[in-house]
C-alpha positions as CSV (number, residue, x, y, z in Angstrom):
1,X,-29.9,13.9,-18.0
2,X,-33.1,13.1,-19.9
3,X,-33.4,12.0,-23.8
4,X,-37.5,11.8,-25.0
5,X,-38.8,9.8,-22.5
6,X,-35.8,7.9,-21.4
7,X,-33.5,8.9,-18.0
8,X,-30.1,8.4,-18.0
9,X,-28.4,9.2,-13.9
10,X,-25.3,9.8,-14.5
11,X,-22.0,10.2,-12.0
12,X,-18.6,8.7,-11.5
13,X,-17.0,5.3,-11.1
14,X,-16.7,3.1,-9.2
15,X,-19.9,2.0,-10.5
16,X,-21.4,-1.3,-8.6
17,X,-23.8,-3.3,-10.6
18,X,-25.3,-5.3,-7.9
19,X,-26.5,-4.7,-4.7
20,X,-23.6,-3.7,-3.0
21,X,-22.7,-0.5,-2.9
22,X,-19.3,2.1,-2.1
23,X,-20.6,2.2,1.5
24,X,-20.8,-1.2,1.9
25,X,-17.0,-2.0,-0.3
26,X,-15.3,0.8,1.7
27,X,-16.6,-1.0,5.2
28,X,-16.0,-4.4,4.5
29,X,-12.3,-3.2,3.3
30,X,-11.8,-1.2,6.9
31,X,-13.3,-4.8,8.8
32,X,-10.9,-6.8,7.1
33,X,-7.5,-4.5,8.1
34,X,-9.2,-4.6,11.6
35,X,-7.3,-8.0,12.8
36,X,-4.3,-6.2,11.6
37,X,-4.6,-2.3,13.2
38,X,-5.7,-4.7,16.2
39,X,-2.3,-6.5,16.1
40,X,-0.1,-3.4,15.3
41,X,-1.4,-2.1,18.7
42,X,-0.7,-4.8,20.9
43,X,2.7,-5.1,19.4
44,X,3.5,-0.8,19.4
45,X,1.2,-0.3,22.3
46,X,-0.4,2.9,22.3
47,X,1.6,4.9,19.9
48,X,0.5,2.9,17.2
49,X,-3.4,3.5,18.9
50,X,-2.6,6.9,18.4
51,X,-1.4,7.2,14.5
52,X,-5.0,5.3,13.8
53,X,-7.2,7.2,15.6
54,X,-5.5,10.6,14.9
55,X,-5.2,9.5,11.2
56,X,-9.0,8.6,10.7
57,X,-10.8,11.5,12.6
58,X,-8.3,13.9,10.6
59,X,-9.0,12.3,7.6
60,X,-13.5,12.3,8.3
61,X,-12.6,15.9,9.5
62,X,-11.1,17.2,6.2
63,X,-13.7,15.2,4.4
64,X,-16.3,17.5,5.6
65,X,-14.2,20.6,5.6
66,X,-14.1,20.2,2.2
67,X,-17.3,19.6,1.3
68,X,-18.8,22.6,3.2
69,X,-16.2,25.1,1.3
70,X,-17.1,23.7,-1.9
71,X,-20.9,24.3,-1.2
72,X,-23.0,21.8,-3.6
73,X,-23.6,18.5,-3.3
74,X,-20.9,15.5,-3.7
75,X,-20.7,12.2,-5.4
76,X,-20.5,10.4,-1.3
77,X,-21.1,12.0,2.0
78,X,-18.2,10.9,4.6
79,X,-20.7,8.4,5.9
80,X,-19.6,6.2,2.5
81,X,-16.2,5.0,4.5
82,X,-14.0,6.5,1.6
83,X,-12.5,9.2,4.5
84,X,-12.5,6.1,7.3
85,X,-10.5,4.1,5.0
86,X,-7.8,6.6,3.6
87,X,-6.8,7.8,7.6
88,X,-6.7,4.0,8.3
89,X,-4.5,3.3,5.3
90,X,-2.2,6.0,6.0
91,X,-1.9,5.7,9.9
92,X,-0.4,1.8,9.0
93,X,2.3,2.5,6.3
94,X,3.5,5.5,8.2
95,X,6.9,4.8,9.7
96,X,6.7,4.4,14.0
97,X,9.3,7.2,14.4
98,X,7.5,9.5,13.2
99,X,6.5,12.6,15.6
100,X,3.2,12.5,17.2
101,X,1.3,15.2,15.0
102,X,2.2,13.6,11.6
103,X,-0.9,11.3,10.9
104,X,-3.0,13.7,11.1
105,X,-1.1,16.0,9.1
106,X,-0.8,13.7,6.7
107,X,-4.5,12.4,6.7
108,X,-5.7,15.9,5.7
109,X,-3.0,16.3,3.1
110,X,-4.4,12.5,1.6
111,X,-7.8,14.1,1.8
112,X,-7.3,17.8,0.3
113,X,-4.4,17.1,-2.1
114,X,-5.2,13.4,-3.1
115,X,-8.9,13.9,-3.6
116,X,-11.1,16.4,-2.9
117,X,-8.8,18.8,-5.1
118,X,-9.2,16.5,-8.5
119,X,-13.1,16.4,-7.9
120,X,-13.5,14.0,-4.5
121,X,-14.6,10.2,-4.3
122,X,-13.5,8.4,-8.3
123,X,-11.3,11.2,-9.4
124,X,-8.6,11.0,-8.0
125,X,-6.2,10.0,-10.4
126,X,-3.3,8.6,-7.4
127,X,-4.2,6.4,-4.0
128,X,-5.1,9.4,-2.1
129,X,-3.3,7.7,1.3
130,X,-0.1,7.1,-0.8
131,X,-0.3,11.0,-1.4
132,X,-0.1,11.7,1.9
133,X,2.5,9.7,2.9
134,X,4.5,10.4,-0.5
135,X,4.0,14.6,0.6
136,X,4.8,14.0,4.1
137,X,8.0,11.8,2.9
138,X,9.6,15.1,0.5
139,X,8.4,17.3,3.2
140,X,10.1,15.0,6.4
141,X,12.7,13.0,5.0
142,X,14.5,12.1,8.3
143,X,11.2,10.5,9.5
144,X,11.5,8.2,7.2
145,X,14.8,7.6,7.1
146,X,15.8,6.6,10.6
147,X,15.6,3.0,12.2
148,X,12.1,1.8,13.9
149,X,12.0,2.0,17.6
150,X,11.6,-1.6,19.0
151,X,9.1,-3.0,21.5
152,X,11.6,-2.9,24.2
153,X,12.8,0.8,23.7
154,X,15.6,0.0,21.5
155,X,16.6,1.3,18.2
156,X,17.6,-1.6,15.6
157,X,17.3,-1.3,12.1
158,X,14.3,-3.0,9.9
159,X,14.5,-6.4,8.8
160,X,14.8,-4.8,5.4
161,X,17.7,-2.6,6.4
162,X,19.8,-5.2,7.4
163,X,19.0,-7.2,4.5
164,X,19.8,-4.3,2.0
165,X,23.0,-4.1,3.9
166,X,24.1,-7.6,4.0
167,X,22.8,-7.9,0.1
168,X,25.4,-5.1,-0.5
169,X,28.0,-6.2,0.8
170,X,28.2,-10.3,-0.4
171,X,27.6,-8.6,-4.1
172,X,31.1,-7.0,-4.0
173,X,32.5,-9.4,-1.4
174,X,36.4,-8.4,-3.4
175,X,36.1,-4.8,-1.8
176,X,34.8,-6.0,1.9
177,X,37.1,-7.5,5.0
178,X,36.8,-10.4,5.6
179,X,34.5,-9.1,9.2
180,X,32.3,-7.3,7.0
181,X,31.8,-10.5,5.0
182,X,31.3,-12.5,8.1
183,X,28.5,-10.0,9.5
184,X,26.7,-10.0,6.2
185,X,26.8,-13.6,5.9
186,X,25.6,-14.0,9.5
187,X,22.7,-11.6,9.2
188,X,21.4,-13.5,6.2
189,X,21.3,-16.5,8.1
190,X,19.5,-15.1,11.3
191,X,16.8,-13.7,8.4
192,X,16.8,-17.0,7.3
193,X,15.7,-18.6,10.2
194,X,13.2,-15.9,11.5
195,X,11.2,-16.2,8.5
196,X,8.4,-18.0,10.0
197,X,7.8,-16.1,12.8
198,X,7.8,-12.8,10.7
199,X,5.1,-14.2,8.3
200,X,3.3,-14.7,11.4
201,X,3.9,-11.4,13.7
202,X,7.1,-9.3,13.5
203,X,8.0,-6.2,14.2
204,X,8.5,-3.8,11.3
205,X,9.6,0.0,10.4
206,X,5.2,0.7,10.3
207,X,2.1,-1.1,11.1
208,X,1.4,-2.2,7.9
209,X,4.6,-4.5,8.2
210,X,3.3,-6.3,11.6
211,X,2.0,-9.8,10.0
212,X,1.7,-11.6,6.9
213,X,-0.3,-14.1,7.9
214,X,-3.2,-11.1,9.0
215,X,-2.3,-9.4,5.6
216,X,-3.4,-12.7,3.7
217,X,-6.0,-13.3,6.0
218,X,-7.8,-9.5,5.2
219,X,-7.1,-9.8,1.9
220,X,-8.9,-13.5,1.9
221,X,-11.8,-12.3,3.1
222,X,-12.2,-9.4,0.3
223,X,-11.2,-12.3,-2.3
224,X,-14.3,-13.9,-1.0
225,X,-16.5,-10.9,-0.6
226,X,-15.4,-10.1,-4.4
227,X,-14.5,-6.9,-2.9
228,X,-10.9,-7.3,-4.8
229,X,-10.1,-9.3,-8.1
230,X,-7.2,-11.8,-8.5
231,X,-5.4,-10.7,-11.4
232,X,-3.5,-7.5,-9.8
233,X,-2.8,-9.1,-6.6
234,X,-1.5,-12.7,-8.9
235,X,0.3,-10.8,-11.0
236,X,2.0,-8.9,-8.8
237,X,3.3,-11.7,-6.3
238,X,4.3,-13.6,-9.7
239,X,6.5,-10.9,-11.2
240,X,8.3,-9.9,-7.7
241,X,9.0,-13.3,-6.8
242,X,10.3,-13.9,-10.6
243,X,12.6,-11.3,-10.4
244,X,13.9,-11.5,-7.4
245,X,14.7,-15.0,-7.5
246,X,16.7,-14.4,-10.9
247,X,18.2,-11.6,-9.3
248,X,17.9,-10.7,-5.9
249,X,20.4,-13.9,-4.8
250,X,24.2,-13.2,-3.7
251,X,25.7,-16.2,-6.0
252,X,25.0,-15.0,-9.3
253,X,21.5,-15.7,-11.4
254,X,18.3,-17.4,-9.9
255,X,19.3,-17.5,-6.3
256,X,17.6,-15.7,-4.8
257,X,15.3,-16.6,-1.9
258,X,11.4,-15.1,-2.5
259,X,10.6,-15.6,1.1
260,X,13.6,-12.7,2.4
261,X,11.5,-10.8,-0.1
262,X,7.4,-11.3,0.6
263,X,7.3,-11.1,5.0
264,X,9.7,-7.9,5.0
265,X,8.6,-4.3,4.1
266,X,4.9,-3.2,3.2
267,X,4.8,-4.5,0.1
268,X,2.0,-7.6,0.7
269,X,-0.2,-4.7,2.3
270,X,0.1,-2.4,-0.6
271,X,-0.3,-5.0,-3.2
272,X,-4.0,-5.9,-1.6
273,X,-5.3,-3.3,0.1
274,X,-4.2,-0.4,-2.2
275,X,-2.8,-1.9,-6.0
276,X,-6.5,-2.8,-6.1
277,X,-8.2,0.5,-5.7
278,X,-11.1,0.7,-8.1
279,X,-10.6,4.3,-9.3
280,X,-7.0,4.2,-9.5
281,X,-6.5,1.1,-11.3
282,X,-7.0,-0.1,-14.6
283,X,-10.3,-1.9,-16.2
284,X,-9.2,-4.0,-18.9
285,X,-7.9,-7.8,-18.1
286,X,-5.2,-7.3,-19.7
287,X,-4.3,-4.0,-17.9
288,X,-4.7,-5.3,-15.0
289,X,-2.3,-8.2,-15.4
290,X,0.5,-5.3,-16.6
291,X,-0.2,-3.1,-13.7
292,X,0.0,-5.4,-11.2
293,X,3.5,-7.1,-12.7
294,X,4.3,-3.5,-13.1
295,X,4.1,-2.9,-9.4
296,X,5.8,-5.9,-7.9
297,X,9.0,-5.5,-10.5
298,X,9.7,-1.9,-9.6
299,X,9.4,-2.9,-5.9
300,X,11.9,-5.3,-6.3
301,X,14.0,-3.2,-8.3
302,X,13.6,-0.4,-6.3
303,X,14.6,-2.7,-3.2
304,X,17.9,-3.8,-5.0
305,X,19.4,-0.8,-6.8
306,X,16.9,2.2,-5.8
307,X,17.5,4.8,-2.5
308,X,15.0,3.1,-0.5
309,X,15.3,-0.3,0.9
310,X,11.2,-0.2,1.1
311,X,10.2,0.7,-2.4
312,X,6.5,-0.6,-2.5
313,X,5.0,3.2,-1.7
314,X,7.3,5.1,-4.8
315,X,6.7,1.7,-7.0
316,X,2.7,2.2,-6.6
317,X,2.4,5.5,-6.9
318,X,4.4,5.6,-10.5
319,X,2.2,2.6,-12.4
320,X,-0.4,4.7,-10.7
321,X,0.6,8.0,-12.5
322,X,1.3,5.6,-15.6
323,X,-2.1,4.3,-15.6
324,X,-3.2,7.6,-15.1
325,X,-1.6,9.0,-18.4
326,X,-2.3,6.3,-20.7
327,X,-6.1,6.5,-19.7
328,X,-6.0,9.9,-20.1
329,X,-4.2,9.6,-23.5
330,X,-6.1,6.7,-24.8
331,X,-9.6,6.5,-23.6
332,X,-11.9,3.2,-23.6
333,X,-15.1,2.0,-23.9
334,X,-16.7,1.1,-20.7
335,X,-16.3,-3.1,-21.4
336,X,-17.8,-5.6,-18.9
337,X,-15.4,-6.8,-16.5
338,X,-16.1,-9.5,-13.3
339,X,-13.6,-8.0,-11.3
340,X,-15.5,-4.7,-11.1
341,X,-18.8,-6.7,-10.6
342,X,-19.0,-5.6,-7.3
343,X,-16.7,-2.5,-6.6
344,X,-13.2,-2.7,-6.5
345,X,-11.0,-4.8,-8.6
């Protein structure tokens, strides 16, 4: 677009105002879940080899699917990492029991439905990965439902399971037996006492759930690369441990233990690696603080009271529809921000 003798380019955020670029944000995200996807398959072995690499070439493939049927040029050619990173997203919060053919079901579903159909790369109103799994989720229930299948062949329920059960139970310990009581007061304790070793490596109901300690290890190096802001990621580990200290405890207000809470489920991995998603979070300071407390108290709602013992997936993909509405509703002026110096928040 041209005005006199002036030339304004325009296009579609995220817009980077130094020399990095969406190729180069998108890449640097994908190097630092590498330690983890490297971890998830030497603890799953080669099914979890197979939900990465079915997940990502699905997920490239549908990226250039749909840019051939819709025939004029895009805001990114595949070669930006954008595709890369969605199938490697997906193929890590997908649950282990799933059948064989579902990554890459759900990698093309993540591309086509959550965002080449709004417009492709910095349209897409909702994490397009999320989509996929949130589709694949109405469409399979029971895949998500059942227990994860251990390294040694055996079927034993999530860490999270068992807490949700045990929570459950020591919150109306008058209608229990005394057995049940015992059991749920037992399996508290063995949480307890594994909690190191699952903040450094445990096995969970996906990939995404394999180690804290390479979770905070990616998400250090995009803290340092200014890939990713602080204020989402703060504000959600402030509210959720908060809350759940006040009332995720079984003797009464404030007792409840932050650390059964953080290690357990994928909510560490989708607070920084996906809560931070340049296009489908918000710009302002201030609206970043409220999205990110947002997130983590509806996980740990949703993980006390709510139908799924996870949460994290159905609590980011609702302050992502919020944040979608309001901005829709009530747009801004592009303001300077430093966490969108360089890409994503």
């Amino acid at each position: 677009m041209t005005t006199g003798n002036v030339r304004f380019l325009t296009g579609h955020f995220p817009f980077i105002r130094d020399n990095d670029s969406v190729r180069k944000m998108m890449w640097t995200t994908a190097a630092a879940l590498a330690p983890l996807a490297a971890a998830s398959v030497w603890t799953y072995g080669l099914r979890a080899a197979w939900f990465i690499v079915s997940a990502v070439t699905a997920a490239c493939a549908a990226e250039w699917a749909a840019q051939g049927l819709r025939r004029r040029q895009v805001m990114a050619p595949p070669s930006d990492g954008s595709a890369f990173l969605t199938g490697l997203l997906l193929s890590l919060i997908l649950p282990l029991q799933a059948p064989p053919w579902m990554p890459a079901t759900g990698a093309v579903l993540a591309v086509g439905l959550g965002k080449q159909v709004f417009g492709g790369l910095g349209r897409n109103p909702l994490n397009p990965a999320l989509c996929g799994r949130f589709l694949l989720m109405l469409a399979f229930p029971a895949a998500f439902a059942s227990d994860w299948l251990a390294p040694d062949g055996l079927t034993a329920a999530s860490p999270l399971i068992r807490w949700r059960a045990a929570h459950t139970v020591l919150m109306r310990p008058e209608s229990q037996s005394a057995d049940r009581i015992a059991d749920a007061t037992m399996t508290l304790s063995r949480l307890i006492e594994t909690l190191p070793g699952r903040f450094v490596a445990h096995p969970g109901s996906c990939p995404a759930e394999t180690s804290a300690l390479l979770i905070l290890f990616g998400a250090g190096i995009l803290l340092y690369r200014r890939v990713i802001g602080w204020k989402i990621p703060i504000a959600g580990l402030l509210s959720s441990v908060l809350l759940f200290w006040a009332f995720g405890g079984t003797d009464g207000a404030f007792s409840g233990d932050p650390l059964l809470f953080l290690p357990n489920g994928a909510f560490l991995f989708m607070l920084f690696f996906m809560a931070t998603d340049p296009v489908t979070s918000p710009v302002r300071p201030i609206d970043r603080w409220l999205f990110g407390a947002g997130f983590g108290s509806l996980t740990v709602l949703l993980r006390l009271w709510g139908p799924w013992p996870e949460g994290a997936g159905i609590a980011l993909l609702f302050i992502n529809a919020i944040h979608a509405l309001l901005s829709r509703r009530k747009p801004t002026r592009p303001r300077s921000n430093p966490d969108h110096s360089r890409g994503m928040p």
